[in-house]
N, C-alpha and C positions, 0 to 999 in steps of 0.2 A: 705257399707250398710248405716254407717250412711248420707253420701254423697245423697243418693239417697234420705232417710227419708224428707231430709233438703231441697231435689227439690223439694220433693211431697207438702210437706209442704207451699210451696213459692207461687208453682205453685195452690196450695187450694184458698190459701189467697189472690191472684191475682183475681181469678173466683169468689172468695167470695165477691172481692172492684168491680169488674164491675159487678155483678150480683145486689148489693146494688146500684149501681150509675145507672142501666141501664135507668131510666127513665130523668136523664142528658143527657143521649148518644141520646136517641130520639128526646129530644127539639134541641140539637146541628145540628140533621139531618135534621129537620122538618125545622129550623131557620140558614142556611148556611152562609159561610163567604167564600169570595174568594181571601182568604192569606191561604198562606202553614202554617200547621201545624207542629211542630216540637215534636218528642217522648219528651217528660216529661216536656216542658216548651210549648207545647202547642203556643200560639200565644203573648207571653210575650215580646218578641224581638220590639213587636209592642207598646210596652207602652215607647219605651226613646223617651226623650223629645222632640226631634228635632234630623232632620240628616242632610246632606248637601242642602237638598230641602226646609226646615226649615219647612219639614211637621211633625207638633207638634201630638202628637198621637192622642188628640179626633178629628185634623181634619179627619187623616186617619180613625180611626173607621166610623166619620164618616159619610165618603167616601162610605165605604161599606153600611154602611144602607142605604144610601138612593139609591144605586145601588141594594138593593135588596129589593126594594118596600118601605124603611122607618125602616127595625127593621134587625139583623144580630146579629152573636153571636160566642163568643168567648173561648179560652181558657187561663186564667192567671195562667200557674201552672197546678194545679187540680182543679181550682176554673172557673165555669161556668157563662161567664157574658152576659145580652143581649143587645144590644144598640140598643137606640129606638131614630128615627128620624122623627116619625111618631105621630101628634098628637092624635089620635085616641085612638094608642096605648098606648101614655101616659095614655090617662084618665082612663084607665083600670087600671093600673098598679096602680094610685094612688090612687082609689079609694078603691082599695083595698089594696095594702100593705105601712101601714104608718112609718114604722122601714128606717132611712136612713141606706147607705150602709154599709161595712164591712170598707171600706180604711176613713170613715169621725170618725173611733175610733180615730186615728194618729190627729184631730184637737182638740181633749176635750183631749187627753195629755196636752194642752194650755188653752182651756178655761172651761175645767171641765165639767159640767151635763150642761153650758149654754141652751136655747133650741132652737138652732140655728139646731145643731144636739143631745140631748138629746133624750132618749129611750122613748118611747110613754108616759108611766107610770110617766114620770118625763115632759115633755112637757105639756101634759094635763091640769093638775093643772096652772101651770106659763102659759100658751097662757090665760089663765080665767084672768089672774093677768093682764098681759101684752095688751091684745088688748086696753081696754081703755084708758090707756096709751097712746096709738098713734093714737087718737081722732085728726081728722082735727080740734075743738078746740084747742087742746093742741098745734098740730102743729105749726097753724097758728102765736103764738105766739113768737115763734123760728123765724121768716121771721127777724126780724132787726137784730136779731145775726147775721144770715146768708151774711144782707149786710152791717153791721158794718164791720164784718170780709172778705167777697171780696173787701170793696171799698179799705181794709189796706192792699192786694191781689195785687190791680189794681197799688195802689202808689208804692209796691215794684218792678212791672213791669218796672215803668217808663224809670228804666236806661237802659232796654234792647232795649226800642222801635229807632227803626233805626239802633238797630248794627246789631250783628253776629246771627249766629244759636244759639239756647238756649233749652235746656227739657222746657217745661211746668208742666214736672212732679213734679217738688219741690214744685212750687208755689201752685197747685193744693190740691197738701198731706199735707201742713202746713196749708193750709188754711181750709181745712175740718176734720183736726187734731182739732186746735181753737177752730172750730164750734162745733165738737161733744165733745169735754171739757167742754165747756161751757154752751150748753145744754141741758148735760148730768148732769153735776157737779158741777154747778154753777163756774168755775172755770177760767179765762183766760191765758195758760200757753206763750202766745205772742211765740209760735213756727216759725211764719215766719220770727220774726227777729234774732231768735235765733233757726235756723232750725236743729240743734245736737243733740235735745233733746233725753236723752237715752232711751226712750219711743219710739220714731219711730225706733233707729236703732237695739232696742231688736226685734220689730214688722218686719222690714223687713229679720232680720235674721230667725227669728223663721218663716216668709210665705216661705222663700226658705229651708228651710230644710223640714217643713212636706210636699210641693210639693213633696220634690226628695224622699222622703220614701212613698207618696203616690204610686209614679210609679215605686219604686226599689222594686220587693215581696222580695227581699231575706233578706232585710232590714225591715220587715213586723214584724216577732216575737221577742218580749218584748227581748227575753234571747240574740239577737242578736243584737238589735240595740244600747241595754246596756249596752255593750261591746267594742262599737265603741269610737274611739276617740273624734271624734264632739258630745256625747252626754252629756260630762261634759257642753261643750259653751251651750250644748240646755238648760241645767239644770239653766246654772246662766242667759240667755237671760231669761226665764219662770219666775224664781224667783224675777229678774227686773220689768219685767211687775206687777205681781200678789203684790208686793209691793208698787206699785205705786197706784194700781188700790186703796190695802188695806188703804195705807195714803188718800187717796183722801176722802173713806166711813168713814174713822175716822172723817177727817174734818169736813164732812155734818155730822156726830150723833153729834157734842159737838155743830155744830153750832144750829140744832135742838133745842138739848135740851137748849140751852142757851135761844133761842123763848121761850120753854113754859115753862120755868122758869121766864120768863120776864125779863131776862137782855139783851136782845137784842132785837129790833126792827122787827118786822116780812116781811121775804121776799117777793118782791114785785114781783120778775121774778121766775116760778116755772121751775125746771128742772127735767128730767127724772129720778132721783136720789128721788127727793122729790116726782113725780105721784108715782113711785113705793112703795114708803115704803106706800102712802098714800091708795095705790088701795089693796095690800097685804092686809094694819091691818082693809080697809072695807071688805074683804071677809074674816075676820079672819086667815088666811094663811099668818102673818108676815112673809117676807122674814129674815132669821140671812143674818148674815156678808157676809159667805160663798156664799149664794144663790146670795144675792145683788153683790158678784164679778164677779158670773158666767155670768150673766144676764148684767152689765157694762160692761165685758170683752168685749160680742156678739154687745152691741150697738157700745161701742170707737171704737171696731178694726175692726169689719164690715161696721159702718158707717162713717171712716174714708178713707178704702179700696178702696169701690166698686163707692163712690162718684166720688174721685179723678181719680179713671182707667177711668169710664165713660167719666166725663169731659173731659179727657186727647186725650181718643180716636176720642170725639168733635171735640178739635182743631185738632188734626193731619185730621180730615176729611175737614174741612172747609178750611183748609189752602190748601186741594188739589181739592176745588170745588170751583172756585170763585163764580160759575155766582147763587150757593146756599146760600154763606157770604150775597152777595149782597142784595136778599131777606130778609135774615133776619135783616141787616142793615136797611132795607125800615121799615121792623116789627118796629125794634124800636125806630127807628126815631118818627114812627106814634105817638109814646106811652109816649116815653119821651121827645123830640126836640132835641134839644141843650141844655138842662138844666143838673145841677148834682143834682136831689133833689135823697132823696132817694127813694129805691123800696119796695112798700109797698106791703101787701098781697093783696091788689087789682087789681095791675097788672100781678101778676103771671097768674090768668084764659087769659088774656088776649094777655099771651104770646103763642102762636097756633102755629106759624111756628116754632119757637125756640122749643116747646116740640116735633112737627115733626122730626126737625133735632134730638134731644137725642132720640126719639125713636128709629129712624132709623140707627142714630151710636150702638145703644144697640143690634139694631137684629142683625148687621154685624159683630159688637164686645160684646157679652156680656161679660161681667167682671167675671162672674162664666158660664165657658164656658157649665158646666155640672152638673149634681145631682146624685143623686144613692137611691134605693128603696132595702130593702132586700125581697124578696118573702120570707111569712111565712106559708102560706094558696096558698091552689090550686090557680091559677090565667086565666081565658081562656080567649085569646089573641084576638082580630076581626080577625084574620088568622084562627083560630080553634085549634092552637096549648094551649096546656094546661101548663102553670110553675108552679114548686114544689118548695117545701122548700130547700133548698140548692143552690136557682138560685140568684143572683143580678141582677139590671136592674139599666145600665149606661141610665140613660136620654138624653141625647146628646141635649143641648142647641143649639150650635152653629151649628148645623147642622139642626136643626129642624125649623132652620131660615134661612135658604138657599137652604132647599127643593121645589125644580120648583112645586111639585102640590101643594102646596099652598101659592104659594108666585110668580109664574109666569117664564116666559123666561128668566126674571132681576134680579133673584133670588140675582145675585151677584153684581150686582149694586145698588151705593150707590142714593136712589132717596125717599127724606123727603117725598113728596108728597103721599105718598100709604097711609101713615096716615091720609090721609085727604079726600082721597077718600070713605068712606064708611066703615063701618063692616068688622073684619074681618071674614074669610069663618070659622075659627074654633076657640075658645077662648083661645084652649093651643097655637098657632102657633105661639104668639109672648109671651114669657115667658124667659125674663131678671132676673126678681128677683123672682126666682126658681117656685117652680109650688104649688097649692093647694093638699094634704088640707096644708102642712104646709109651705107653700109662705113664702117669707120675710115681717114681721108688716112694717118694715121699709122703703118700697118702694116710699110712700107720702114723707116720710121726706130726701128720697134719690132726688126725682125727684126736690122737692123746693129747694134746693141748689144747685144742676146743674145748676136749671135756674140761679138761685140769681147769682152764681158765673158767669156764663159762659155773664148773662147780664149785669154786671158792668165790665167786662172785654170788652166786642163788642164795651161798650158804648162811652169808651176812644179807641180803637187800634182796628185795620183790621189785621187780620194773612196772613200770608204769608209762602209759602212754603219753606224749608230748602235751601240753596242756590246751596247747593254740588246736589239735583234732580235735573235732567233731566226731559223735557216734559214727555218720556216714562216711565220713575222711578213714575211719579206720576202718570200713571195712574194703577200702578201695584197694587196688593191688599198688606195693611202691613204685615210685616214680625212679629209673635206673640209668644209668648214662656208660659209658664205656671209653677207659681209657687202662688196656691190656686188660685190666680185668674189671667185673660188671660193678659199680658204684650204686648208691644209693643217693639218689640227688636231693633229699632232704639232710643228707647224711648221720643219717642212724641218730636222730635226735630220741631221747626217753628222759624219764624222770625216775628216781630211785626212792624207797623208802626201807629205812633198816627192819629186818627180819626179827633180829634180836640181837642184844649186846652183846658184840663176841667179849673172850678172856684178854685178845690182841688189842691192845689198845696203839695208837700212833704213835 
């Protein structure tokens, strides 16, 4: 008897979770995926990282979206997600739902309420603080950091040009480490020559753990992940950073206050450190300690990140396209000769091809290959289908840039040149640094260090492909892995060869 009770029971409460979810069950039918479903894990199999094909799971997702018009939809668990490769669909999506995802909680375990991903209620106020801040005025001023610290880039290069295979990746992340120290913080911590600094290696511990708990659900809840062995290291890699970040804000309040105390001389070079407190106390909304961490954490370790993968993915492209190097060699030839003066913000508009080639490595490679939207509010889709509250929308970056109807037959070929042809046909189609309304502020001040960097580097040395490729090996697309943002799993290996003798000698 009671046996029975206990089935009726089970069986109630089963009719009772699909009766309550049935308008999931509809959008899943309406929004189709053509991967096998699996009883209770649903379509989870599909989020590891890579398999022997090195297909990393947002290319597969999405794969399926744009085989199924642009948008497709999944099961994580019991959690219903839609991927959108479809720009249309985006605008819908963001226009209305401003909450990021469920899985970008797992990145404010590191950078706190920053409002990179902070809850609307908490964004709102800080974007009022923040946008002036990242004034093409203000920017503009950051241009000599940027080639103070590549041309100290380029000399560290020297010794490689002519040898073996080498990453470009160190050189790249210490250099845009520097830059964004300095200003950020007024600070210069000389990380290229002293590239250990325990700042980068808590940074890239702590970007490969919240990847692998992004894409593990079962690794998802608090009571579980705090349990695990690796979550002491996350605890002291976290408390690393958040110390360093705090020493740094001490430094700038004593040096502050020592200005308007007048013992000290007042600063000549302003950094983001000083716009900030300076933009807070005019809208009365001083930032404390706390908020100014959150807020440094999002600019050091984003604007440290997404620079260097960019770049990175640069050279690995140039080094496999001569007859597009060469172009841009001619670019700046035009601009600077044979001189080594340095790169002032005047040349930057004038660098066209060179922003062509980064834009173009950005759609093939963006560095955030994706975004995530929570549906809170009804949402009706340009298909007709309607989303509820309980849905997530995977924005699929990297797919949304390799979709043939709005990007052509060549979708997957690497060719600078689209950028220079014209408009494009939709304004979300090419979306690098994530989407409106709440876009990255930092995308100006990402793109003027790409150049800087990426032009004081051409300006000495020509790249060269890895020696271990093959003709056929390079014309293969990169092998990419993901952890927060999209890697190159050969890691951006190349070979350099000097251009000409600059006047800068080591």
């Amino acid at each position: 008897m009671f046996l029975s009770l206990l089935l009726v029971g089970v069986l109630v409460s089963v009719v009772c979770y699909r009766w309550q979810r049935r308008k999931l069950y509809q959008i899943h039918r309406e929004i189709p995926i053509s991967a096998k479903q699996y009883p209770i894990i649903g379509h989870t199999y599909l989020m590891r990282n890579s398999d022997a094909r090195k297909q990393v799971w947002f290319k597969s997702l999405g794969h399926f979206a744009i085989k199924h018009g642009g948008v497709t939809s999944c099961w994580i668990v019991n959690k219903l997600y839609i991927i959108v490769a479809d720009p249309d669909t985006s605008e819908v999506i963001l226009k209305n739902s401003m909450e990021k995802g469920y899985v970008t909680q797992f990145a404010r375990t590191v950078i706190g309420n920053g409002s990179i991903f902070a809850p609307v209620d908490i964004w709102r106020p800080r974007r009022k603080i923040l946008a002036p801040v990242f004034s093409m005025k203000n920017l503009n001023q950051f241009v000599k950091v940027f080639n103070k610290q590549s041309m100290i880039m380029a000399d560290m290069m020297e010794r490689m040009a002519g040898g073996e295979d080498f990453s470009v990746w160190r050189y790249f992340n210490t250099y845009t480490f520097d830059s964004v120290c300095e200003t950020t913080l007024g600070i210069d911590l000389n990380s290229q020559k002293n590239p250990e600094h325990s700042f980068l290696a808590a940074f890239d511990w702590l970007s490969q753990a919240i990847a692998k708990r992004m894409t593990s659900p079962w690794m998802h809840p608090d009571c579980v992940y705090q349990r695990l062995p690796q979550y002491k290291e996350f605890v002291y890699h976290r408390r690393n950073i958040h110390n360093f970040i705090d020493e740094l804000i001490q430094t700038k309040r004593k040096e502050l206050e020592a200005i308007q105390r007048g013992h000290k001389k007042t600063i000549i070079d302003t950094t983001f450190l000083d716009l900030m407190i300076e933009s807070s106390g005019r809208l009365q909304q001083k930032y404390s300690d706390l908020e100014l961490r959150e807020e440094l954490m999002v600019i050091v370790m984003a604007g440290t990140d997404t620079s260097a993968v960019g770049a990175s993915f640069a050279a690995a492209m140039l080094a496999r396209h001569p007859h597009v190097q060469e172009k841009l060699h001619h670019e700046l030839d035009m601009i600077f000769g044979d001189s080594d003066r340095d790169l002032t913000v005047e040349d930057l508009p004038k660098l066209q091809y060179l922003e062509a080639v980064i834009k173009e490595t950005l759609r093939l490679y963006p560095p955030v290959p994706v975004t995530a939207r929570e549906v809170t509010d009804d949402v009706t889709l340009p298909s007709g289908t309607t989303l509820v509250n309980g849905v997530s929308a995977v924005l699929n970056i990297w797919a949304t840039h390799r979709n043939p109807a709005f990007w052509g037959a060549d979708a997957e070929q690497f060719r600078p040149e689209r950028f220079l042809e014209g408009p494009l046909k939709h304004p979300l189609q090419f979306q690098p640094f994530s989407l409106p309304m709440r876009n990255c502020l930092g995308s100006n001040y990402a793109m003027m260090s790409m150049k800087t960097m990426l032009t004081n580097m051409l300006r000495r040395y020509r790249i060269l492909p890895p020696s271990r490729m093959d003709e056929h090996k390079l014309k293969e697309p990169l092998k990419v892995s993901f952890d927060i943002m999209m890697r190159d799993m050969d890691n951006y290996e190349i070979r350099l060869e000097k251009k000409h003798r600059s006047a800068k000698q080591n």
